[in-house]
N, C-alpha and C positions, 0 to 999 in steps of 0.2 A: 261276318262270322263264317267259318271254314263248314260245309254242309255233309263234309264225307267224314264218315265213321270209322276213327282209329279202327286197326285191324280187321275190317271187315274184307280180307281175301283169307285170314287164315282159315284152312282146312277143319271140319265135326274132328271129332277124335272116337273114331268108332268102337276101340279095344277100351277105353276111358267110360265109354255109354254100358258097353258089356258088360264092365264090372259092376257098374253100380246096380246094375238092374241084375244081377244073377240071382236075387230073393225072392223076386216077382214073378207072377205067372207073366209077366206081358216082355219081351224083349230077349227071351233065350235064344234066340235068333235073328239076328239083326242082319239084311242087304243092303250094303253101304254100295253106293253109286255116285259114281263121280258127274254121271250124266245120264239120263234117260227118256225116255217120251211124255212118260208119266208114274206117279210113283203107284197111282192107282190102278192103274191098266196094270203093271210088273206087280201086284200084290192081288188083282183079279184073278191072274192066269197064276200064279203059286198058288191058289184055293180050290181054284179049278184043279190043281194036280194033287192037294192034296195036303197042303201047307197049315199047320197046324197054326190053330188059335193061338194071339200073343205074336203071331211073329211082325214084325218091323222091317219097311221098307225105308229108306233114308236115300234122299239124291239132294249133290250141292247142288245141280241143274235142272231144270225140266224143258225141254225141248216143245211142248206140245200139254202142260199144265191144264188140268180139269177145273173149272168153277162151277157153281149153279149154272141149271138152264141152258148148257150150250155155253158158257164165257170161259174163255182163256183166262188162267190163273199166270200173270207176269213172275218169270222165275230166272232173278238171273244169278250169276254162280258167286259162291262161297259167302253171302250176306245174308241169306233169311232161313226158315225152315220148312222142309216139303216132307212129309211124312206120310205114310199111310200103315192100318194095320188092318190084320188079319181078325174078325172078331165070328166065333160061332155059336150063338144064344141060342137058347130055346124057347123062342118067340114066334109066337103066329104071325103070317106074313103082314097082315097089318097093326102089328104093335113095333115092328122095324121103325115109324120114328122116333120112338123113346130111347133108342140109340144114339141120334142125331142129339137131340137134349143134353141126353147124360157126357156126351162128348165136348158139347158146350159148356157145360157146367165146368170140366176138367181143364178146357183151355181158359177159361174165365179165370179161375181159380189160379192159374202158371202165372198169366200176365199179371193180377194185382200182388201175384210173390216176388216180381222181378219190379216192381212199379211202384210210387208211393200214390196212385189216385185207382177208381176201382170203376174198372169199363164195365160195358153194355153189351147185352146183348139182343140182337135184332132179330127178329124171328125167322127161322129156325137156327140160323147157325152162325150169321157173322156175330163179328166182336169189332165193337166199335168204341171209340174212344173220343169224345168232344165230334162226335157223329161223323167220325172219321171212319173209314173201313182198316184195324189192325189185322184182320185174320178171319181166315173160313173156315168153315168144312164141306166135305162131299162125301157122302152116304150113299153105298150103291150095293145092292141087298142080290143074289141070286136063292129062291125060290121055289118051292112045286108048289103043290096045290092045299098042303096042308101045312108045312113047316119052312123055315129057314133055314137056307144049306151053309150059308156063311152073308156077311156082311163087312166091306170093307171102306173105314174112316179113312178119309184123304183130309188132312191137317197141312194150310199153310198159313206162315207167319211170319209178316213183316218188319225181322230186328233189326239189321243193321242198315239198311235200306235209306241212304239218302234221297232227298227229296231230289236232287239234280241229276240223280238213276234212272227214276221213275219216268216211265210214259207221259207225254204232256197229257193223254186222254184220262190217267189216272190220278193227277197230279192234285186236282180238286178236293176229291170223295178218297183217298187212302191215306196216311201216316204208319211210321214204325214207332219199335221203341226209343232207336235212336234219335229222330225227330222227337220226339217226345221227352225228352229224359235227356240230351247228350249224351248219353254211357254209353258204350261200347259195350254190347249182351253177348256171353258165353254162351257160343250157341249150342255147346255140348251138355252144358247142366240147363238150358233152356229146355233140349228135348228130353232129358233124363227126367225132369220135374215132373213135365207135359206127360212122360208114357207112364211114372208112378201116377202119377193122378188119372189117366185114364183108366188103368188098374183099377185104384178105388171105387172111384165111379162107377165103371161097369158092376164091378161087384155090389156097389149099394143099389143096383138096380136089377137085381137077381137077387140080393137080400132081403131089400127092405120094402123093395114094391115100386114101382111109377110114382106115385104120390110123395113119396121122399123127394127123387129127384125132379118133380115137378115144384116143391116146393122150391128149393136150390135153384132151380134155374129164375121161376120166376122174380128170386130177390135180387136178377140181375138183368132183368128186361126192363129196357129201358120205356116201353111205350103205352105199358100196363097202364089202363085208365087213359089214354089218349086217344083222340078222332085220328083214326088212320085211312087211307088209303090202300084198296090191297086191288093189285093190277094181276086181274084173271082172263084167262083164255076168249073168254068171252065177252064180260063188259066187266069193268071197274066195281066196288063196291065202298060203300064208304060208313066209316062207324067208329063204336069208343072198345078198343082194345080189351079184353075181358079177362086175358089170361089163354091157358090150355087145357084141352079135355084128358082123357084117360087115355087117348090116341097121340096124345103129341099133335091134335092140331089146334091149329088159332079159333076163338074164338072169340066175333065181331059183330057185337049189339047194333041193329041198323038202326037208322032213327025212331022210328016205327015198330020199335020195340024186337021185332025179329033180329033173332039171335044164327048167325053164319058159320056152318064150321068151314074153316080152310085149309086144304093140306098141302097146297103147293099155290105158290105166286110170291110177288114182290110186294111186301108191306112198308109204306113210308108213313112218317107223319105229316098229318095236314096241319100248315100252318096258320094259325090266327091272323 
């Protein structure tokens, strides 16, 4: 079977993305990039100058891709999508992860629009699929000492993306939709879905409370109620996946009854 995805060099269609979001607070400003370093460093330094809320970075390439923890996001040109936006809540500096959440929530919601099976998500932000890695995010918040000055979602997502693309080192632990599906994804109503739905989302979480989209998210975590592993700076801990506090962190019943909150590390499943 032929592993490369019809039309995965055509070009976003950026004047096409513009229109449809013209209703929305999110996208009145869209920077399409043919090539860049990062779409989240180029959407850091527009907030730093001043770059209003809603606005939208877009690159077919990334030169230098952001993931968790220090990893290179593999980005290569006109097959997937790298996105980042502009977001400025009025959120105390440590409610910044219900961000990360409510953004999962929104790309969770894209993929099972474009998909007929309903992925996972892994804590905090990948989107996984038959425990494949489809898609992340990076949340990178700047600060003072009592408020949040802005917060910038970096969104990528692996559609058109054959397996024979792909890095051997990733070739294991990733999938697209096209692997997935055969179809060939319109990667322009892919991102137009993605940024109405981040719209929403953010707004039910400035409407409705954390607790809304804490529910949402959780009906798409995959590890709820499972013995995880979660690999911390310090030493390992191991326990039954509990869900999320009111912070947006993990919370991990040790055996021993003690309850762990986690706000940063690698959580896997431990296998029977």
């Amino acid at each position: 079977m032929n592993d490369r995805a019809p039309g995965a060099s055509g070009p976003l269609q950026p004047d096409a993305l513009r229109k449809r979001l013209a209703a929305g607070r999110f996208g009145k400003r869209i920077f399409y990039l043919p090539e860049t370093g990062s779409t989240n460093v180029f959407a850091y330094r527009r907030a730093q100058e001043g770059g209003a809320e809603g606005e939208i970075v877009i690159a077919e390439t990334q030169t230098h891709g952001k993931g968790r923890l220090g990893r290179q996001w593999v980005s290569p040109p006109y097959m997937n999508l790298y996105m980042s936006v502009i977001l400025r809540p009025t959120l105390a500096p440590a409610d910044t992860p219900q961000i990360t959440l409510a953004s999962a929530v929104a790309l969770a919601e894209t993929v099972e629009s474009f998909a007929s099976f309903r992925p996972e998500i892994k804590w905090p932000n990948d989107i996984l699929v038959e425990r494949k890695k489809l898609a992340g995010i990076l949340a990178e918040s700047c600060c003072d000492r009592s408020r949040v000055l802005f917060v910038i979602v970096g969104i990528g997502v692996n559609l058109n993306f054959p397996l024979e693309s792909m890095p051997e080192r990733i070739r294991e632990r990733a999938t697209s939709l096209w692997m997935l599906t055969r179809k060939p994804v319109d990667r322009t109503a892919f991102a137009g879905q993605l940024i109405q739905n981040l719209d929403r989302c953010y707004g039910d979480l400035a409407e409705k409370g954390f607790a809304f989209t804490a529910q949402r998210w959780e009906s798409y975590f995959r590890l709820k109620g499972e013995r995880v592993r979660v690999e911390l700076p310090d030493q390992p801990i191991c326990g039954k996946a509990l869900g999320v506090d009111a912070d947006g962190a993990l919370l991990v019943e040790e055996e021993g009854g003690r309850i762990r909150r986690v706000v940063a590390g690698d959580v896997n499943p431990v296998e029977p």
